[in-house]
C-alpha positions as CSV (number, residue, x, y, z in Angstrom):
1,X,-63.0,136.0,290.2
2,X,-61.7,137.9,287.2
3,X,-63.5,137.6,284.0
4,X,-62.3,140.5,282.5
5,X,-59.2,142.9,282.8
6,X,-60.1,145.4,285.5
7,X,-63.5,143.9,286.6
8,X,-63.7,141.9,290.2
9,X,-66.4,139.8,290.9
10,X,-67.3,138.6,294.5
11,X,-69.9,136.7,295.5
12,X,-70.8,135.8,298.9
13,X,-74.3,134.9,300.9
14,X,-75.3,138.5,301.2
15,X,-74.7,140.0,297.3
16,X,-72.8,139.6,294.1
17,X,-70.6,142.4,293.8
18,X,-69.1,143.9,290.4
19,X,-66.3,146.3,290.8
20,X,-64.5,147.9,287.7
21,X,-61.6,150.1,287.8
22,X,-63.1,151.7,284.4
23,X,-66.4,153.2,284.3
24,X,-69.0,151.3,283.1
25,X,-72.0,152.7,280.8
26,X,-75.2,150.7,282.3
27,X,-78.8,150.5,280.9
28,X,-80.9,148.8,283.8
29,X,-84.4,148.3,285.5
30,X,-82.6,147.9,288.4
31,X,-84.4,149.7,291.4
32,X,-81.3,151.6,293.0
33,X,-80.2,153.5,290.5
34,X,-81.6,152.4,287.2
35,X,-81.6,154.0,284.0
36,X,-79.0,155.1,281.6
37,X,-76.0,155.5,284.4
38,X,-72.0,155.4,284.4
39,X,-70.7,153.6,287.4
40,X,-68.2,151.4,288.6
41,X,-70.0,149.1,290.8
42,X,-73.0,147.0,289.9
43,X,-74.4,144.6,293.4
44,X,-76.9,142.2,293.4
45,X,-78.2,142.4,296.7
46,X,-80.0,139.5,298.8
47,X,-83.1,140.1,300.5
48,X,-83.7,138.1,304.0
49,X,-87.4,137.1,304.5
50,X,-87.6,139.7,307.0
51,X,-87.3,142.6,304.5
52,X,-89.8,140.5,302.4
53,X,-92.6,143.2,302.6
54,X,-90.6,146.1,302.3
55,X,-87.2,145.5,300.6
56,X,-86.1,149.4,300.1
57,X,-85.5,149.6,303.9
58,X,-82.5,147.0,303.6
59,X,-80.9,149.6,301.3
60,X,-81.1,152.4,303.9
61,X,-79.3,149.8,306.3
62,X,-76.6,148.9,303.0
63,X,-75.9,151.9,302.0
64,X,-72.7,152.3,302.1
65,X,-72.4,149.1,300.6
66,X,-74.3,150.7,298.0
67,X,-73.2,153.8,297.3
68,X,-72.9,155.2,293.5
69,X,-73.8,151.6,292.8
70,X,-76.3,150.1,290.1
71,X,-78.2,147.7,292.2
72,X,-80.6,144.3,291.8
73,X,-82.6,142.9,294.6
74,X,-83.8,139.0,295.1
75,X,-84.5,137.0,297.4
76,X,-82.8,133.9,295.9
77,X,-79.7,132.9,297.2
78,X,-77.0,134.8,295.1
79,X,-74.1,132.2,295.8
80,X,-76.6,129.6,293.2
81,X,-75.9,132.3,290.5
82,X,-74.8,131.1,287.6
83,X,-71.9,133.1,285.1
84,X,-71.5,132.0,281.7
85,X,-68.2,133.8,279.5
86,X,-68.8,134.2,275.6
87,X,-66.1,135.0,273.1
88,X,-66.1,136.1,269.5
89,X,-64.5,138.3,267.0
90,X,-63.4,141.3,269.3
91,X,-66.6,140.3,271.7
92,X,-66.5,139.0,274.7
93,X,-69.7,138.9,276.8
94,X,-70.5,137.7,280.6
95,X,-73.5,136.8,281.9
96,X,-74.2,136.7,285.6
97,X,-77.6,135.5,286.6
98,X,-79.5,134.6,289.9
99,X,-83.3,132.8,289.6
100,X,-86.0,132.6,292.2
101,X,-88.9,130.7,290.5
102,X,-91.3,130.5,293.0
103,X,-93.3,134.0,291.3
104,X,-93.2,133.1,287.5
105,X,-95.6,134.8,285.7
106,X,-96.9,135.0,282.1
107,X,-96.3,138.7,280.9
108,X,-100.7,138.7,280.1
109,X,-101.4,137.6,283.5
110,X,-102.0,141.1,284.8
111,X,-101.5,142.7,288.3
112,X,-101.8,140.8,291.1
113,X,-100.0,140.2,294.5
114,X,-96.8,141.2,294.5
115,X,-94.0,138.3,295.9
116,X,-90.0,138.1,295.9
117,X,-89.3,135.4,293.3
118,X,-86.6,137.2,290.8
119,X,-84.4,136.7,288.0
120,X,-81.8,139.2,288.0
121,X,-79.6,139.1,284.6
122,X,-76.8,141.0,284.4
123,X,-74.7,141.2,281.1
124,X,-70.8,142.8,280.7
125,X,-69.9,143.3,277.3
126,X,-66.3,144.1,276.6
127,X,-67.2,146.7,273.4
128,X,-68.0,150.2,274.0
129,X,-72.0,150.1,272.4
130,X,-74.1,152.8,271.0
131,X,-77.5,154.0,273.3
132,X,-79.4,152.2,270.6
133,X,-77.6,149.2,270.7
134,X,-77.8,148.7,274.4
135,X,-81.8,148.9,273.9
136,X,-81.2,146.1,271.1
137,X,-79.4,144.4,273.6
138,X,-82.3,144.4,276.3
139,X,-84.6,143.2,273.8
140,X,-82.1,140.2,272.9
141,X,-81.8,139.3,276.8
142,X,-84.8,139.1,277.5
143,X,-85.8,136.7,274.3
144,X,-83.3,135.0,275.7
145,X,-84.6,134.6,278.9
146,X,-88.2,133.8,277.9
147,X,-86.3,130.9,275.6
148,X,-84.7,129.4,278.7
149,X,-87.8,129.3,280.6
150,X,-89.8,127.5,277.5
151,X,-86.7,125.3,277.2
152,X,-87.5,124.3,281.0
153,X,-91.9,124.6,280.7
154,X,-91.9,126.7,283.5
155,X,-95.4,127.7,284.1
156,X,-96.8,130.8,285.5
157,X,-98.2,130.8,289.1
158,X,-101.1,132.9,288.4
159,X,-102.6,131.5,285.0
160,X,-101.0,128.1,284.6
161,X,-99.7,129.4,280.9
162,X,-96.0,129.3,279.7
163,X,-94.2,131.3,281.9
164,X,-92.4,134.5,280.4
165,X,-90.4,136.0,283.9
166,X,-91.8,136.8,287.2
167,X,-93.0,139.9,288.1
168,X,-90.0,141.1,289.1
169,X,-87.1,140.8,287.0
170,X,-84.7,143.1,286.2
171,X,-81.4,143.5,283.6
172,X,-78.8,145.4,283.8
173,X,-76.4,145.3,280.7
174,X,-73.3,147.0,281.3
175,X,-70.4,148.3,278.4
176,X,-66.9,148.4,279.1
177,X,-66.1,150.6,276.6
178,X,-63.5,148.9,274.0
179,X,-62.6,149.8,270.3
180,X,-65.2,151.3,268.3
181,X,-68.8,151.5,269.6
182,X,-71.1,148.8,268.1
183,X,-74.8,150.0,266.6
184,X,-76.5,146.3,266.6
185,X,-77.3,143.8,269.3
186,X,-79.8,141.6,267.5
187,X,-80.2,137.8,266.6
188,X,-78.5,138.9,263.2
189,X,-75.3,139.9,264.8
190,X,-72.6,138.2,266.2
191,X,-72.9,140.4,269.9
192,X,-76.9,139.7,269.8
193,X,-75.8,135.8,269.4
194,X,-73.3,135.7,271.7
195,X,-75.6,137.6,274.4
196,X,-78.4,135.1,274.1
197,X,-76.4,131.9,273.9
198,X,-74.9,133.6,277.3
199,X,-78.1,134.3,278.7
200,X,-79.9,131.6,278.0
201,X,-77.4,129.0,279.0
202,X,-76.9,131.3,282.2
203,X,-80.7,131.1,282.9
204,X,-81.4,127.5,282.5
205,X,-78.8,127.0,284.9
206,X,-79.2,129.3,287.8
207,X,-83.1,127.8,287.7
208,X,-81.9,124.3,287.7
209,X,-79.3,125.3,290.9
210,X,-81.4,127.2,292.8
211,X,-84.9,125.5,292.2
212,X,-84.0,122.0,290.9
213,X,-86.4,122.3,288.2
214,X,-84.8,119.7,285.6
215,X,-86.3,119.6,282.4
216,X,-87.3,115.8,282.6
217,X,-88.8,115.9,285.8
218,X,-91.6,113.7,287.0
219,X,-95.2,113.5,285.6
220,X,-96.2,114.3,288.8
221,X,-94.5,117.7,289.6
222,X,-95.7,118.8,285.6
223,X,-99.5,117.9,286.8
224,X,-98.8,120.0,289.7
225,X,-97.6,123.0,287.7
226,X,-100.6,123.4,286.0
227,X,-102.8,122.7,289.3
228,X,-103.4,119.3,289.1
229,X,-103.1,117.4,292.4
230,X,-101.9,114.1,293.3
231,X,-104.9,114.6,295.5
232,X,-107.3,115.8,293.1
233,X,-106.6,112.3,290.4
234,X,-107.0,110.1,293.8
235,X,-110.0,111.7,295.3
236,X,-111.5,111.7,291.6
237,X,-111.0,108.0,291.2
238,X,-112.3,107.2,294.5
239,X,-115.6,109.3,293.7
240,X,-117.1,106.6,291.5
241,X,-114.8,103.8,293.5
242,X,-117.1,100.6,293.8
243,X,-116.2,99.1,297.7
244,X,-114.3,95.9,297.6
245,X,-115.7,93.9,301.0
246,X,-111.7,92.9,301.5
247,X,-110.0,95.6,300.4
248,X,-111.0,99.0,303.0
249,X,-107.8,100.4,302.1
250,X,-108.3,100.5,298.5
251,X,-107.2,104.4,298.3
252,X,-104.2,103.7,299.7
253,X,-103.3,101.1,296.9
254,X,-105.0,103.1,294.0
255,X,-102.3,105.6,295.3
256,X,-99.8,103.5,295.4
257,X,-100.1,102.0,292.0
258,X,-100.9,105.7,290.4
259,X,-97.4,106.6,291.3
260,X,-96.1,103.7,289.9
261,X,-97.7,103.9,286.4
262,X,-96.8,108.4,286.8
263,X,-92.9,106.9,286.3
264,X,-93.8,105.1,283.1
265,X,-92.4,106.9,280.1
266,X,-94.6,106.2,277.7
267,X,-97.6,106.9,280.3
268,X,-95.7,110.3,280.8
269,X,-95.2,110.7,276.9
270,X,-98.9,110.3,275.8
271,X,-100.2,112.6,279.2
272,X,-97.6,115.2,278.2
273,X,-98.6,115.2,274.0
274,X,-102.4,115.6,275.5
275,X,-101.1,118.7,277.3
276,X,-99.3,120.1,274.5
277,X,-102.6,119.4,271.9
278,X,-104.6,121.2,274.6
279,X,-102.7,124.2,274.3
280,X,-102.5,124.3,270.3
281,X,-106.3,124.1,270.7
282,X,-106.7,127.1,273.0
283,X,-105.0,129.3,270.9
284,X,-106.4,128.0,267.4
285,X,-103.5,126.3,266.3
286,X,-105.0,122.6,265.3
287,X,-105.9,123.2,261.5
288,X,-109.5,123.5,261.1
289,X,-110.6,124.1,264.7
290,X,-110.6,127.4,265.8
291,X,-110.0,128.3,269.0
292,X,-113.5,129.1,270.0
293,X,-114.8,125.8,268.5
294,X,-112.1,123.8,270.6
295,X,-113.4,124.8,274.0
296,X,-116.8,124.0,272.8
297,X,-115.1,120.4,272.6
298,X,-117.2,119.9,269.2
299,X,-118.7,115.9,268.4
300,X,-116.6,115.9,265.7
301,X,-113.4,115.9,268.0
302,X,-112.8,112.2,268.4
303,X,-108.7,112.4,268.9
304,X,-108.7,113.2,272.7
305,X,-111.2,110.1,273.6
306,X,-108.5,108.3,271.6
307,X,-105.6,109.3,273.6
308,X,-107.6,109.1,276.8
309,X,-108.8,105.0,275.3
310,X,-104.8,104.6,274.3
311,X,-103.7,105.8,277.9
312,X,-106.3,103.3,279.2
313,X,-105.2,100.3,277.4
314,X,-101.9,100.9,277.9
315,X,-101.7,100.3,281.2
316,X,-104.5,97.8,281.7
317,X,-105.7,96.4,278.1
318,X,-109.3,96.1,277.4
319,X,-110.3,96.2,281.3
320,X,-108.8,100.1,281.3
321,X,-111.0,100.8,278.2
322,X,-113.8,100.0,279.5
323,X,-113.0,101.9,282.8
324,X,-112.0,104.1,280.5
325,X,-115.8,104.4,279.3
326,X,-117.3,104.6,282.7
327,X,-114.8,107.4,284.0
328,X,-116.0,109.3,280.9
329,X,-119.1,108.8,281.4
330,X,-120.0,110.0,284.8
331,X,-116.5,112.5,284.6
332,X,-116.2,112.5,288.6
333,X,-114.0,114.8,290.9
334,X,-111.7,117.2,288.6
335,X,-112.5,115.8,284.9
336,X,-115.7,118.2,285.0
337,X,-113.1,121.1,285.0
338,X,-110.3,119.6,283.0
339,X,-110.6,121.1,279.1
340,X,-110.9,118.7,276.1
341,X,-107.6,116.8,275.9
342,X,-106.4,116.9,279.3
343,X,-110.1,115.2,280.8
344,X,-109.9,112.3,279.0
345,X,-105.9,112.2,279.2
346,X,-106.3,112.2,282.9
347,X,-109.5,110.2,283.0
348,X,-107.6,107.6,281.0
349,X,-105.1,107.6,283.3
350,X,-107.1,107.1,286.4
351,X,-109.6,104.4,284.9
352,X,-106.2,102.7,283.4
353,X,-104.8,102.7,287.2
354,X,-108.6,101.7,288.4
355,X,-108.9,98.6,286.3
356,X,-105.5,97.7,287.9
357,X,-106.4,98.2,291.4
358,X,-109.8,95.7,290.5
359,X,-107.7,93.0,289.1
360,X,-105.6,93.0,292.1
361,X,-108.4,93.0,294.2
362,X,-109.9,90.0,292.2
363,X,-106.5,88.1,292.4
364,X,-106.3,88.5,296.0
């Protein structure tokens, strides 16, 4: 594929290679040969699983593939990347990206176990940029990046908090050289804008290819992502479950009709707000609650009973509040752990879906 006059790109299962018959000035992280370097080959290189725990041996075996290269590692498969081509006045940018999302990670998580799960960015601007503006640039990539992940709520791994990266990303922005050097890369100029429409356009899609991580996916899979089980909501209803002498299966239909009422939107819609309150309220963002108060889940913080009573109601009128009242009451199972908000969004849920599975018990 040519993007660019002079530049090759090929992309096949085992890397995505960039050739240049001009030498490129490259600013990278990348772990062969990063740095400030001039080259005319830039590879993003697949990792197998079986160079999972030690990935630098698979350059010994590529290197001639590699050599006098500037080169990325991942483990994703580099035939999902995605390329996304900007133009502007005398600009024109490309963005190459592959994404692995099974290692996100908030930036505050801290050190921990390390795992392949990458998103390798690379950037080729046509214009010859200063030193300083290719640090600019960086900066602009990776706001970029961390918009495309918010874009998508990808959570981290570790903490369950908006993902910012994995652990192991790495950029690599790479000038061509053209007309006179530019000194600014930032959201105020027309290179910086072009960059992170690139990037982040480049980024949501590579995650949606390789990992199928939609935006509007299911109820379900966002529980999941912030380690809430389909397991834990049924084992938590069934904790304070009241046996039906004709019904012995009754987890089985509580399961069934929980996935049911997980489709609803509006179901998904108030479960999702009660999500997005919670994390207001960690960090002190509802006025007059500071963050400390909110995790003491104060008396005078009536608003997530009324979601949890509205969620309830919803989908079983006054029979789901009044489960409603018992689930919050005794807070079986999970709800003991869940912070304000999310316990009585999920408890609301779960005595909504009770009171359902009792009248259909009672009809039948």
């Amino acid at each position: 594929m040519e993007y660019f006059k002079d530049l090759k790109i090929d992309i096949n299962s085992e890397a995505i290679i960039v050739e240049s018959k001009k030498t490129l000035k490259i600013l990278s992280s990348a772990p062969f040969n990063g740095g400030f370097k001039f080259s005319t080959k830039i590879i993003n290189l697949h990792v197998p699983k079986e160079f999972y725990d030690n990935p630098f041996e698979l350059l010994k075996i590529k290197e001639n593939l590699l050599k006098d290269s500037v080169c990325l590692m991942t483990g994703a498969d580099v035939t999902k990347a995605s390329i996304v081509e900007g133009i502007g006045n005398n600009i024109k940018v490309l963005a190459i990206v592959t994404a692995g999302t099974s290692n996100t990670t908030s930036i505050t998580d801290g050190k921990h176990f390390f795992k392949i799960g990458t998103i390798n960015i690379i950037v080729i601007v046509n214009r010859d940029l200063t030193e300083g503006c290719m640090v600019n640039a960086i900066s602009t990539i990776t706001e970029a990046k961390c918009k495309a992940l918010s874009s998508l709520d990808l959570r981290s791994k570790i903490s369950r908090e908006q993902a910012t990266g994995t652990s192991s990303d790495a950029i690599i922005l790479a000038s061509l050289g053209e007309g006179s050097p530019l000194e600014y890369a930032g959201s105020a100029t027309e290179l910086g804008w072009i960059i992170a429409s690139c990037v982040e356009k480049a980024v949501k899609e590579a995650i949606i290819c390789h990992d199928g991580l939609l935006s509007n996916r299911s109820l379900l899979n966002r529980l999941k992502e912030r380690g809430i089980l389909l397991e834990d909501l049924i084992s938590t209803a069934m904790e304070i479950y009241v046996p039906h002498p004709k019904y012995p299966q009754a987890k089985e239909l509580f399961k069934k009709l929980l996935l049911e009422v997980l489709e609803d939107v509006n179901v998904a819609s108030l479960v999702m707000a009660a999500l997005r309150i919670n994390e207001d309220g960690e960090k002190g963002l509802i006025p007059n609650l500071s963050a400390e108060d909110f995790k003491r889940d104060p008396i005078c913080l009536v608003a997530d009973e009324i979601l949890g009573i509205s969620i309830s109601m919803y989908i079983a009128g006054y029979n789901g509040l009044f489960e409603f009242y018992r689930f919050d009451r005794n807070k079986p199972g999970i709800l003991k752990k869940l912070p304000p908000f999310v316990d009585d969004a999920i408890g609301g849920l779960l005595a909504g879906v009770s009171s359902k599975m009792y009248s259909l018990m009672t009809r039948g």
